[in-house]
MARVEXNU-258690 format. One line per 5 residues: number of its first residue (from 1); their letters; for each residue x, y, z of C-alpha. Coordinates in steps of 0.2 Angstrom, whole numbers, plus 5000, padded with zeros to 4 digits. Layout:
BEGIN
NUM	A	X,Y,Z ~ ...;
This chain:
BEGIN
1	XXXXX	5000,5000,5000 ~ 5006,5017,4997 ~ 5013,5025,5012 ~ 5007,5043,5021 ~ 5017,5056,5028;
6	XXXXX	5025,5048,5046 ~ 5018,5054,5059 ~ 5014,5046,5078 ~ 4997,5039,5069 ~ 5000,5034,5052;
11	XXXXX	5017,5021,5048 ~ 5031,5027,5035 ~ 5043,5017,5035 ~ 5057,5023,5026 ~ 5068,5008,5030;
16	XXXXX	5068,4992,5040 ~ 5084,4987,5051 ~ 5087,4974,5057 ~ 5084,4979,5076 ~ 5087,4968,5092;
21	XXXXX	5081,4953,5100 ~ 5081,4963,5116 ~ 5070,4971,5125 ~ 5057,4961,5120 ~ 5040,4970,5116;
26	XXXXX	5042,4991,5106 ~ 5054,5002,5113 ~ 5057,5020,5107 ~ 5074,5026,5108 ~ 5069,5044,5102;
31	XXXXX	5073,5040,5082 ~ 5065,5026,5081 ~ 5056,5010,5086 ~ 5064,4991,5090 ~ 5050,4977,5090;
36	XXXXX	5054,4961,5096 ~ 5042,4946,5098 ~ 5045,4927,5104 ~ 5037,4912,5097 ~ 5047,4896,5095;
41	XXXXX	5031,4888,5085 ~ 5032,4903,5071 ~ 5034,4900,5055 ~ 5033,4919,5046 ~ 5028,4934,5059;
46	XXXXX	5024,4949,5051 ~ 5023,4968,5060 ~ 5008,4976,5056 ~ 5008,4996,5058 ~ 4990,5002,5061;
51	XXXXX	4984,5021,5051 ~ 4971,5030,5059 ~ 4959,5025,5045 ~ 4962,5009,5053 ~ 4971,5001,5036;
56	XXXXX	4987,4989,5039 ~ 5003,4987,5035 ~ 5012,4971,5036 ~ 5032,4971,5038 ~ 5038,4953,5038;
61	XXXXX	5053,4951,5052 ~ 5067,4941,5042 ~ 5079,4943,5059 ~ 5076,4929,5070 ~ 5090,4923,5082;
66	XXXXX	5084,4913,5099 ~ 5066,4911,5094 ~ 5063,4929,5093 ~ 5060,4940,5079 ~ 5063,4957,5077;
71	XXXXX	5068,4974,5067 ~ 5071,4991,5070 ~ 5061,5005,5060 ~ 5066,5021,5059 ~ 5051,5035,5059;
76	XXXXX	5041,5025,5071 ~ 5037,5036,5087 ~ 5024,5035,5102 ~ 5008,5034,5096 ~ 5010,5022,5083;
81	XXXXX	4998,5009,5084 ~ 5003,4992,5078 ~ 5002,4971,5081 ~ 5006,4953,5073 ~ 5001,4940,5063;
86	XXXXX	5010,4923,5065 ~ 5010,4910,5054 ~ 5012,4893,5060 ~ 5003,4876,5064 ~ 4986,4877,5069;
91	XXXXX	4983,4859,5076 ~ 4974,4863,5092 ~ 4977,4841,5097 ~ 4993,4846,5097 ~ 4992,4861,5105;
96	XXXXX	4996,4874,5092 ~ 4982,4888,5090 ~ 4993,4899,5076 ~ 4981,4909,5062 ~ 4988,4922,5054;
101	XXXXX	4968,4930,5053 ~ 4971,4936,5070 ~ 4979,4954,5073 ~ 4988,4948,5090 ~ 4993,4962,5104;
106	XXXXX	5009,4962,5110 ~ 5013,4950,5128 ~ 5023,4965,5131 ~ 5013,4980,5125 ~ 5017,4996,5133;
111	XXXXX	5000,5003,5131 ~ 4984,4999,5119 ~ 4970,5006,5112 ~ 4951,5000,5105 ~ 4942,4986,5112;
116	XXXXX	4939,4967,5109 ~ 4920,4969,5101 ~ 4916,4949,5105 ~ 4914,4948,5084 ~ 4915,4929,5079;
121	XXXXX	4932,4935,5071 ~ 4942,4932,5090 ~ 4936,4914,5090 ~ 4935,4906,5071 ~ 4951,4901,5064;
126	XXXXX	4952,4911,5046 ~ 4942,4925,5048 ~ 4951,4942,5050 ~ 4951,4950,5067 ~ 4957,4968,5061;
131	XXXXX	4943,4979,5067 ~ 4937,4970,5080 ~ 4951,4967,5091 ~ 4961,4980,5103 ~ 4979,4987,5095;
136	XXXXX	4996,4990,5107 ~ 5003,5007,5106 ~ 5021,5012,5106 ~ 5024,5023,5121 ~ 5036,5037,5126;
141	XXXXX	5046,5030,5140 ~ 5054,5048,5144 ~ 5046,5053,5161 ~ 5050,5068,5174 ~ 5051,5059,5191;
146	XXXXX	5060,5075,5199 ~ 5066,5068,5216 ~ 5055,5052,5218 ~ 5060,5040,5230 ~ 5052,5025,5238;
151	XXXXX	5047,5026,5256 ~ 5056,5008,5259 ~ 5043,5005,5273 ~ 5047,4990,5285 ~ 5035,4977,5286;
156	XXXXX	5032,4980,5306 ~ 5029,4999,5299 ~ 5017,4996,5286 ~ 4998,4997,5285 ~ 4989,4991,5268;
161	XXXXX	4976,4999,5262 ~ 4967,4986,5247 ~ 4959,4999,5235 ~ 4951,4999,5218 ~ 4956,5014,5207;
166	XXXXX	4938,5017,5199 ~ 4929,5012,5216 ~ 4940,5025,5227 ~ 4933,5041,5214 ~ 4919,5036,5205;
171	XXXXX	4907,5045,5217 ~ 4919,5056,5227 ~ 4909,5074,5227 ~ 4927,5086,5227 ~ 4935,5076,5213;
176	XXXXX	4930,5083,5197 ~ 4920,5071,5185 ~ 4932,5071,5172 ~ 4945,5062,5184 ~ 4933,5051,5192;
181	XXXXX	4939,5032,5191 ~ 4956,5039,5184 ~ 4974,5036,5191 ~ 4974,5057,5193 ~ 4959,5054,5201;
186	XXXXX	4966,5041,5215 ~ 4981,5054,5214 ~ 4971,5071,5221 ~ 4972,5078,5235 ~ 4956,5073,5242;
191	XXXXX	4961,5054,5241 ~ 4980,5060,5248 ~ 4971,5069,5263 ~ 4959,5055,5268 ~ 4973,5041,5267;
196	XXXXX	4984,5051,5278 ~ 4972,5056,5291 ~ 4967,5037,5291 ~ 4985,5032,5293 ~ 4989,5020,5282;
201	XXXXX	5005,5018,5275 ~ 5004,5008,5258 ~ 4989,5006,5245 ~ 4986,4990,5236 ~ 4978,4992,5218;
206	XXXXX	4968,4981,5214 ~ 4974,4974,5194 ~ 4980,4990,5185 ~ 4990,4978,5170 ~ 4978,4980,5156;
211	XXXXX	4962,4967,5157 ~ 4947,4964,5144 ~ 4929,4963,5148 ~ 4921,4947,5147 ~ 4910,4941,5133;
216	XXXXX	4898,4934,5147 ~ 4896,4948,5156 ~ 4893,4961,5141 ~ 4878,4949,5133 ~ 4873,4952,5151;
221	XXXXX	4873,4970,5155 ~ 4888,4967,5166 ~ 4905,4971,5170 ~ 4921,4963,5174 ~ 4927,4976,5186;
226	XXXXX	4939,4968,5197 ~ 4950,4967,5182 ~ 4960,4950,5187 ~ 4957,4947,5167 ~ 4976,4952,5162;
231	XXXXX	4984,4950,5145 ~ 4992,4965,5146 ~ 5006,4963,5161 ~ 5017,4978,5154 ~ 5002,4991,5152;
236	XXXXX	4992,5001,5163 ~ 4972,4998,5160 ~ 4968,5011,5148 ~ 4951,5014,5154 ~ 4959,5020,5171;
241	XXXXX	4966,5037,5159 ~ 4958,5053,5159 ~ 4968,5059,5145 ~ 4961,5057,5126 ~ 4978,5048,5120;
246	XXXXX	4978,5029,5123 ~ 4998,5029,5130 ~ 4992,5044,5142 ~ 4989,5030,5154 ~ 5007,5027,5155;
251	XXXXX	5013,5045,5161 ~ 4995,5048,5172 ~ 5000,5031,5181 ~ 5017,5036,5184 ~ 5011,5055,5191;
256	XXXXX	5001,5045,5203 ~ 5015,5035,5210 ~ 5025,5049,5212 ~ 5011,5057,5222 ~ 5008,5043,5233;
261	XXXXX	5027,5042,5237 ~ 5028,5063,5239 ~ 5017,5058,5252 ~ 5026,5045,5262 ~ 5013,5030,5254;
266	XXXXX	5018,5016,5246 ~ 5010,5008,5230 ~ 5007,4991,5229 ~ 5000,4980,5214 ~ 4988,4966,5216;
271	XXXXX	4995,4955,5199 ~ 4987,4940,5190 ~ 5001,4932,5183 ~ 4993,4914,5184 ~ 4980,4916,5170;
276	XXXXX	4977,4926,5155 ~ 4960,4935,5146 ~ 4961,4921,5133 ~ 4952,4909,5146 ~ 4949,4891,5142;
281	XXXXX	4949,4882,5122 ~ 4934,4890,5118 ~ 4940,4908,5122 ~ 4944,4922,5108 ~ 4962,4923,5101;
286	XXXXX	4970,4939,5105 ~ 4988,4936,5109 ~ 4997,4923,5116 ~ 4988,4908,5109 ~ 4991,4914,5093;
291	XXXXX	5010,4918,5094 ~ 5013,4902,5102 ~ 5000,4892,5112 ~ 5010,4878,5119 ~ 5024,4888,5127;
296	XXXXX	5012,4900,5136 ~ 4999,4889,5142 ~ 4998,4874,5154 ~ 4989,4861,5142 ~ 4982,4845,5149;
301	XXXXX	4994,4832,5146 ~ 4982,4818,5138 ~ 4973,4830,5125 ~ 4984,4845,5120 ~ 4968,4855,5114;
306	XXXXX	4963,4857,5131 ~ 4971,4869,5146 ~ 4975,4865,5164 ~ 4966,4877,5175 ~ 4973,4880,5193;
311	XXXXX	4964,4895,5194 ~ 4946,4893,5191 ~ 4945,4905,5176 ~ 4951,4895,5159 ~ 4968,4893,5159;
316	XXXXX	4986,4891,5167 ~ 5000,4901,5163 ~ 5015,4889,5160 ~ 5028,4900,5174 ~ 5039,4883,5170;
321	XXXXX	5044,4889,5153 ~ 5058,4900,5152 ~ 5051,4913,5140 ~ 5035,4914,5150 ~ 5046,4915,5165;
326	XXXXX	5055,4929,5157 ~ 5040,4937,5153 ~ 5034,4937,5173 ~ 5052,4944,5176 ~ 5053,4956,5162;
331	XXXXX	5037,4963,5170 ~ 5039,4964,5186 ~ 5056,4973,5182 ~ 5047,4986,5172 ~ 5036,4991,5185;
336	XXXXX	5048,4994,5200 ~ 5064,5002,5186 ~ 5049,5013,5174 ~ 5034,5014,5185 ~ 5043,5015,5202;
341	XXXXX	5030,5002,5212 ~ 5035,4997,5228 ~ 5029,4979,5229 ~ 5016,4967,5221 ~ 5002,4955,5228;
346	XXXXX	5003,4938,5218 ~ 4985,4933,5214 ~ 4982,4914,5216 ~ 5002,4914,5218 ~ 5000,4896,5221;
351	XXXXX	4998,4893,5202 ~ 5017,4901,5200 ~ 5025,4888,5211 ~ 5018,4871,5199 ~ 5032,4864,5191;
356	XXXXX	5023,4849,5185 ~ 5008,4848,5196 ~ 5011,4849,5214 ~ 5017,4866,5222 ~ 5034,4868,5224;
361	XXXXX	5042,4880,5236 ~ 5058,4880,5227 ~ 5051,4880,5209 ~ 5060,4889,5197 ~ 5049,4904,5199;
366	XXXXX	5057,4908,5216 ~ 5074,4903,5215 ~ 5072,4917,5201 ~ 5063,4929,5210 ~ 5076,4925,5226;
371	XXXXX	5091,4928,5214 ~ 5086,4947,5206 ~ 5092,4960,5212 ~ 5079,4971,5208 ~ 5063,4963,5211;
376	XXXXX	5070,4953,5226 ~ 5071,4973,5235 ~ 5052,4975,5234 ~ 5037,4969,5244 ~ 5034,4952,5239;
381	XXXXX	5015,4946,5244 ~ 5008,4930,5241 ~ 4990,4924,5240 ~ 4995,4908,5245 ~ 4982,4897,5237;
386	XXXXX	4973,4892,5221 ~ 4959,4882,5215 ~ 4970,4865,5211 ~ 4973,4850,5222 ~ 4986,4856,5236;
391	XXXXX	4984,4874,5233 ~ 4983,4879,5249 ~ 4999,4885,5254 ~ 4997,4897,5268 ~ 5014,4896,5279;
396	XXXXX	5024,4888,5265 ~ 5031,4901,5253 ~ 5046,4904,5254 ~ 5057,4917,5267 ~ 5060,4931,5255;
401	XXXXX	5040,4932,5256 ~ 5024,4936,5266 ~ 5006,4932,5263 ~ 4991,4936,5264 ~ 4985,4923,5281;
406	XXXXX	4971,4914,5277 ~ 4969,4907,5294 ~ 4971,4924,5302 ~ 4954,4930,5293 ~ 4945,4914,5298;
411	XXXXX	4951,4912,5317 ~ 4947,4931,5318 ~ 4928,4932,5314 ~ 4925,4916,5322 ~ 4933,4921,5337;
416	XXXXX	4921,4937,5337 ~ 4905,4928,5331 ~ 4906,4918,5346 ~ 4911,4899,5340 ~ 4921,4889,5353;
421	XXXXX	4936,4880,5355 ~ 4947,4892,5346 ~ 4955,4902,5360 ~ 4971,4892,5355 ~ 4971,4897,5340;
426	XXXXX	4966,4914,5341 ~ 4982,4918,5354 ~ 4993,4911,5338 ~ 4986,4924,5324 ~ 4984,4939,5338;
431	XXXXX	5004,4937,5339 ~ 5009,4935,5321 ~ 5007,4917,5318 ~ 5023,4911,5322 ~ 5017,4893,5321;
436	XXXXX	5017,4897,5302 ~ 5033,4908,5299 ~ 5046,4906,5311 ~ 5053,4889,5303 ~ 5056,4896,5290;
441	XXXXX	5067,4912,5296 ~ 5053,4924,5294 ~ 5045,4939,5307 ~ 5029,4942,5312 ~ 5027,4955,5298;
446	XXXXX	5027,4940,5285 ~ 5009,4937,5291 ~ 4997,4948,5281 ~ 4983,4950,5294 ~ 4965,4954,5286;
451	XXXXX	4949,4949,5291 ~ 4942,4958,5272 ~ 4946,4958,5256 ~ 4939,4962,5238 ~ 4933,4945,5236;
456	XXXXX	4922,4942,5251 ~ 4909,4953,5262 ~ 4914,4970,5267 ~ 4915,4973,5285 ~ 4900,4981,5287;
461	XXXXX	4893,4965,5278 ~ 4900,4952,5287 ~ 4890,4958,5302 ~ 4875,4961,5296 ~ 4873,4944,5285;
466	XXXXX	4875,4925,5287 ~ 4871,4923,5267 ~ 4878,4928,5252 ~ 4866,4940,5241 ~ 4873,4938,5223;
471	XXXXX	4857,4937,5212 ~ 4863,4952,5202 ~ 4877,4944,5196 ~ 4866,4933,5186 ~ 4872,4918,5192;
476	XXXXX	4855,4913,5202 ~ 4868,4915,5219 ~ 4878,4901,5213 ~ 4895,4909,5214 ~ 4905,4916,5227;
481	XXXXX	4910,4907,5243 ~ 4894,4900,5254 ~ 4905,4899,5269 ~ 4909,4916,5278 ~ 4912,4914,5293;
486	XXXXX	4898,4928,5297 ~ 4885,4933,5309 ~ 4871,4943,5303 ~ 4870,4948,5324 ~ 4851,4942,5324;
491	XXXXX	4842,4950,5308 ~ 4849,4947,5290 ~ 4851,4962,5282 ~ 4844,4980,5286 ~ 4834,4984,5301;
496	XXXXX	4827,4997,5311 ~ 4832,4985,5329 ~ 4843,4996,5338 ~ 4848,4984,5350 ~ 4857,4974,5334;
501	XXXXX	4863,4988,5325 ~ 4872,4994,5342 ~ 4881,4976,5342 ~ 4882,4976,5323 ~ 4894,4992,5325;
506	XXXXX	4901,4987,5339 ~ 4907,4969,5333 ~ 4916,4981,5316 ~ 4923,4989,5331 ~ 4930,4973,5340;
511	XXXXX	4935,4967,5322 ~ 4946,4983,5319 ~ 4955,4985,5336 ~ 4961,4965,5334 ~ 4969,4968,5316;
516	XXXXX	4975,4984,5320 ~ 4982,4978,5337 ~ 4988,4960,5331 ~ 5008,4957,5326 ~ 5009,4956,5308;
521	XXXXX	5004,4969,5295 ~ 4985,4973,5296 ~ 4978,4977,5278 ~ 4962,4987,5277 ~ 4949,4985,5265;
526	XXXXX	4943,5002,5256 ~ 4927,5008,5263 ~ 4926,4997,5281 ~ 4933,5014,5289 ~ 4917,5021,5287;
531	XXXXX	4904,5005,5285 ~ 4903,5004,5264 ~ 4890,4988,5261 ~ 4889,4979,5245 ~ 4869,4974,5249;
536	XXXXX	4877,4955,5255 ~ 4887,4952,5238 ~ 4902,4944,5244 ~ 4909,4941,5225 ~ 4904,4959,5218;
541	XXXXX	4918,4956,5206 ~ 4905,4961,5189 ~ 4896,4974,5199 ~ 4905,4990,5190 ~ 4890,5002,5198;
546	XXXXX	4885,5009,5217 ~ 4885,4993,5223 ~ 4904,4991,5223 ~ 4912,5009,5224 ~ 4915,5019,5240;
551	XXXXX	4900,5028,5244 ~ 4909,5042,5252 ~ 4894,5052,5260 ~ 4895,5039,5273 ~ 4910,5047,5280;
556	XXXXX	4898,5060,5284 ~ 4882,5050,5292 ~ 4893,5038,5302 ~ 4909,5048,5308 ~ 4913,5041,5324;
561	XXXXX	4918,5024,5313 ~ 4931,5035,5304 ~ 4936,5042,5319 ~ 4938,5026,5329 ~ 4947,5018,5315;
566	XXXXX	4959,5033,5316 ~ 4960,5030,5333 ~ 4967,5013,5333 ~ 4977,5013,5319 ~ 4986,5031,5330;
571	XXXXX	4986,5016,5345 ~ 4996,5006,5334 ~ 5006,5018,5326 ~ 5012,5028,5344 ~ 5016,5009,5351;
576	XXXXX	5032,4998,5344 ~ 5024,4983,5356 ~ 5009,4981,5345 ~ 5021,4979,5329 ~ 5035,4969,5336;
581	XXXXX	5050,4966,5322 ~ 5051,4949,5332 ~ 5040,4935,5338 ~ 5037,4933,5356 ~ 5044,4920,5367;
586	XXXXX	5035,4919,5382 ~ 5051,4925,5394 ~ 5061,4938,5402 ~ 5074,4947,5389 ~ 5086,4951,5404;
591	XXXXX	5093,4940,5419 ~ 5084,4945,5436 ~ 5069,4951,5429 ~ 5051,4942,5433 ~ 5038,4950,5421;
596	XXXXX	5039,4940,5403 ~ 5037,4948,5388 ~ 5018,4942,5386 ~ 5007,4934,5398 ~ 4993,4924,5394;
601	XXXXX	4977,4927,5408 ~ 4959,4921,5412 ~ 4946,4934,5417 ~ 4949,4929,5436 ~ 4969,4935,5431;
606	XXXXX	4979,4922,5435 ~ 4988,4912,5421 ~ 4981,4900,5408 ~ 4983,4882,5409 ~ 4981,4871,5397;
611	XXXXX	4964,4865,5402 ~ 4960,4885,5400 ~ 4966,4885,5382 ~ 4958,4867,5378 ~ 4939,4872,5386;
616	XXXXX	4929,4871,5372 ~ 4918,4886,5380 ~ 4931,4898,5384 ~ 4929,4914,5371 ~ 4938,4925,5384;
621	XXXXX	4956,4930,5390 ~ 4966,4942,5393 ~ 4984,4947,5385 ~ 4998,4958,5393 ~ 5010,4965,5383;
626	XXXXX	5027,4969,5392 ~ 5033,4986,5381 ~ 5048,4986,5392 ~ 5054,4967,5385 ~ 5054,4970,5367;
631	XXXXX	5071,4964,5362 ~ 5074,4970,5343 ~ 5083,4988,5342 ~ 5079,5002,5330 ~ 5085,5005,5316;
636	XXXXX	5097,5014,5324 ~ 5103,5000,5337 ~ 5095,5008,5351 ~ 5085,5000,5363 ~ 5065,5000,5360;
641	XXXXX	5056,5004,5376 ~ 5036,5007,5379 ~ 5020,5006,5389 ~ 5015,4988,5394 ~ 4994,4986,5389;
646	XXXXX	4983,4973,5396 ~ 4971,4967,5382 ~ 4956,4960,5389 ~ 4944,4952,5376 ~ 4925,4945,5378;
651	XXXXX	4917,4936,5364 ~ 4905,4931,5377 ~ 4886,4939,5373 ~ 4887,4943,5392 ~ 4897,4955,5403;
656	XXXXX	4910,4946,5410 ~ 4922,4955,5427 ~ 4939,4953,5423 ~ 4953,4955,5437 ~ 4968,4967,5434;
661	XXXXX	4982,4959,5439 ~ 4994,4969,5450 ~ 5013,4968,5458 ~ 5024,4965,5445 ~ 5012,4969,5433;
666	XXXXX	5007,4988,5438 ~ 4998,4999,5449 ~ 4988,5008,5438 ~ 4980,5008,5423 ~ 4970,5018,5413;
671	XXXXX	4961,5014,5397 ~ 4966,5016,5379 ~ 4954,5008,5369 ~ 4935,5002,5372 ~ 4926,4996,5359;
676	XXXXX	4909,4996,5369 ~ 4911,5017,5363 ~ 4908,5025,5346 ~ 4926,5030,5345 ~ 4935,5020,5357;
681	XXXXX	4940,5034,5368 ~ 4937,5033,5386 ~ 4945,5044,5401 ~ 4947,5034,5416 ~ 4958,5025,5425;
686	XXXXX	4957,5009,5436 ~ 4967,5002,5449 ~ 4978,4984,5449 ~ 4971,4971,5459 ~ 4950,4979,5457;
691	XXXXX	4938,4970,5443 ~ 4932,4980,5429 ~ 4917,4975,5421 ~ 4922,4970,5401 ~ 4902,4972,5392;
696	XXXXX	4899,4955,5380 ~ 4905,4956,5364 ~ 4919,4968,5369 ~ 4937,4972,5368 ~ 4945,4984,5384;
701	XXXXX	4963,4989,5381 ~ 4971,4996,5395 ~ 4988,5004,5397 ~ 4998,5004,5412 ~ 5002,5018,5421;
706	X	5014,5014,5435;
């Protein structure tokens, strides 16, 4: 075809050059453009530069070397919107999927632009996907970071705030509507202000690398808004832009990262390397089954058209193969080195760690990550599970990471919704869970501590519902998990009973105070500092409406919630023996001393025994924290000293007298948190050795005084 006049939308190519196999994916160097693709199955791979008119030109790479094939073209600058045809087998039995009708994006595309249409052309082998399919964009990697730095916050320091970009602004009165549901829109001052007053130290985003909408859930009205659909794992989701140019995503996303960090916060990527968007062998083609189907994908060993799926959506990326590997790596690099992240939270992370079919802690995925020098510096988080036999792996990654603890959410809202027998193991997750990361060389911060998440009720719902609600999902309340681990306190759903909405906020109360006062790293879910309901849907992962984003006037008609969860989070903050570096060990850290570092108590004060931890009615005990035992150092090497606190808890419905404990213990104590109050706050002071009356359902902290 004739060629235009270059420019960023429509290709002249004066020349092509043979270019490099590395960096793999489009990388302008102010002249020109490199493209580089794998795919060891290819037998002809042609470039295709897209015009604005949407006509294509096709450039066949003749320069091949290692399996990937490349070329350089000069003229070619941000903005240029191009893909891939590859020509190969197509013999789904034995598992190649290539078709050279099928404008494929690029595995490591930058940015992209349009929108997969659902047109029969993603799915029918021959018929021409151009049109129908979404493009990748060549960027401008040039970027004015000024004085960035990360804030390098230590575990024991950090407090995670899980957040969805769209869902933080979509609603938010003071952000102007052009930026709602936009990376400048997470990034303004408003969003700035409320985080900092809250006091969290580090926001995880929910998937930000570049998803598609499900065909599903479009022919239903619906959709995919949690975004853990990747196939885009070098890109920023476009939609998340306020600017009209497709690559704006790039620079917006990088002003809102440097942002967060002029403010001392952290950001945090919640990643879905396990799966892509190209689901199971039914799904369209869009990318990497077409470039090369067998090294991507897990296939099922006995029937090569078919895919493993570890993860409940389709497919199984193969982490085991070492372009796929590379690609993982290659990614995760670009988001620390060019978008300046400061960790990442593996979805299903379980899926990474298959090398044939059994999780293995030292796959090669780990040894990997373990080795790099780069991503091995970043705050490594694990969902430790997936969907596959033996994929619950809490407590068994390996040292270099933490994870998100599983047993820590269930022992907590059974504890508080009043199920016996598990005072045993309630002590283990209130001190960091030890029993699950000490063998392995890892502290207390290592245990993720949450008791909410995306996927699951919000606070305000896991007290007011014992069932799921998902009928608007349109799966006749088939899907998400049946077994919550909730209490509805009497009434499920809304009521007018102010008798249960009294101990419904005062259970969101108790549920706060425990993660923000537990060893570990407590991680809020966006919304519960203020009660955001999703109506009992505890899988609102298609609910891209009201149902799902803050609903920010609630800061206003239930303040004393924000407040209280400022309040205890400042608890946790002012006191190093709430966020110990180290686990405890139950004894004194000097010679001559008497008092231990932590002290396990009934409610009459004296010491549990084990026929105490092993009643299988006991839902109440007492904890005291020694703050003059703490044995790590600063970072300085000085000597960490602080109050001592008394934590006296009742998940009994009934008032319950607890005994303070004196002589070596205290004199004098006076309280610091009760949860019985709409902000925790309480002056008054009680003295060693008297009962104080601890109401059912009720956590009393107490702080000594002398």
């Amino acid at each position: 075809m004739a060629a235009p006049a270059p420019n960023a939308g429509d290709p002249s190519p004066l020349s092509v050059w043979p270019g490099t196999a590395y960096p793999l994916g489009a990388t302008y160097d102010g002249a020109g453009t490199n493209f580089s693709l794998f795919s060891e199955i290819a037998e002809k791979v042609e470039l295709c530069l897209i015009a604005r008119d949407g006509s294509e030109t096709r450039i066949p790479l003749d320069e091949v070397d290692g399996f990937v094939w490349h070329c350089y073209l000069p003229n070619v600058v941000p903005g240029q919107r191009y893909g891939y045809r590859v020509h190969g087998p197509f013999e789904p039995e034995n598992g190649h999927r290539c078709d050279p009708s099928k404008l494929l994006v690029d595995p490591y595309g930058k940015a992209f632009d349009g929108d997969f249409d659902g047109d029969e052309s993603l799915h029918t082998y021959g018929l021409d996907s151009l049109g129908h399919t979404m493009t990748t964009v060549v960027i401008n990697p040039y970027f004015d970071w000024l004085n960035d730095r990360s804030p390098r916050r230590p575990y024991h320091e950090t407090i995670i705030y899980e957040a969805h970009v769209k869902g933080m602004t979509a609603t938010h009165p003071k952000i102007p509507e052009e930026l709602r549901g936009t990376y400048a829109g997470l990034a303004h001052p408003v969003i700035i202000e409320h985080l900092l007053e809250l006091g969290v130290t580090a926001i995880e985003l929910m998937p930000v690398h570049q998803f598609m909408q499900d065909q599903r859930l479009r022919d239903e009205g619906l959709r995919n808004y949690w975004g853990y659909n990747t196939f885009g794992f070098l890109a920023p989701h476009n939609e998340y832009r306020s600017g009209a140019k497709p690559a704006s995503a790039v620079s917006e996303f990088k002003a809102m990262v440097r942002t967060f960090h002029e403010a001392g916060i952290e950001v945090i990527l919640d990643v879905v390397y396990n799966h892509t968007a190209e689901g199971n062998h039914l799904g369209p083609t869009i990318s990497f089954r077409g470039i090369d189907n067998h090294a991507y994908y897990r296939l099922v060993d006995d029937d090569l058209s078919k895919y493993m799926d570890y993860t409940g959506t389709g497919n199984s990326l193969s982490a085991r193969h070492p372009h796929t590997l590379q690609l993982i790596m290659d990614s995760l690099r670009y988001w620390i080195l060019e978008m300046h992240v400061d960790g990442f939270r593996f979805d299903l992370a379980s899926t990474l760690a298959r090398e044939l079919h059994d999780v293995d802690r030292l796959s090669a995925f780990f040894d990997i990550v373990q080795q790099d020098p780069v991503i091995s510096q970043v705050k490594l988080i694990a969902e430790p599970w997936d969907v596959g036999d033996g994929g619950y792996q809490v407590g068994n990654f390996p040292g270099l990471w933490t994870e998100w603890n599983g047993k820590y959410r269930d022992t907590v809202r059974e504890y508080w919704r009043g199920e016996p027998a598990t005072l045993g193991e309630f002590a283990s997750r209130l001190t960091g869970s030890s029993d699950l990361y000490e063998a392995t060389g890892r502290r207390p911060g290592a245990s993720i501590n949450f008791v909410t998440a995306h996927d699951g009720f919000t606070l305000r719902d896991l007290v007011s519902y014992n069932e799921k609600h998902n009928m608007a999902n349109g799966e006749d309340n088939r899907d998400g998990e049946s077994h919550n681990r909730s209490w509805n306190c009497g009434v499920e759903g809304p009521t007018d009973d102010p008798a249960i909405n009294e101990l419904r906020e005062r259970q969101i109360r108790n549920i706060l105070a425990t993660l923000m006062l537990s060893q570990g790293t407590p991680m809020l879910l966006h919304g519960d500092e203020f009660g955001r309901t999703q109506q009992g849907n505890n899988n609102a992962y298609c609910q891209d409406s009201e149902l799902a984003w803050m609903d920010w006037t609630l800061a206003d008609k239930d303040p004393d919630l924000l407040e209280y969860t400022q309040n205890v989070i400042k608890l946790r903050k002012r006191h190093p023996v709430f966020r110990r570096r180290r686990f405890f060990d139950g004894r004194p850290i000097r010679s001559g001393e008497e008092l231990r570092d932590i002290a396990w108590l009934t409610p009459a004060g004296v010491e549990m025994t084990p026929e105490d931890w092993e009643a299988d009615f006991g839902r109440s005990l007492s904890v005291f924290l020694n703050g003059q035992s703490i044995p790590e150092p600063n970072q300085r090497g000085e000597r960490v000293e602080d109050d001592s606190f008394l934590m006296c808890f009742n998940a009994h419905d009934e008032a319950l007298e607890f005994h303070l404990p004196s002589g070596i213990y205290g004199n004098h104590w006076e309280v610091a948190l009760d949860t019985s109050t709409p902000t925790g706050i309480v002056k008054a002071t009680v003295e060693a050795g008297s009962n104080v009356t601890v109401g059912g359902r009720m956590l009393l902290v107490l702080k000594r005084m002398d």
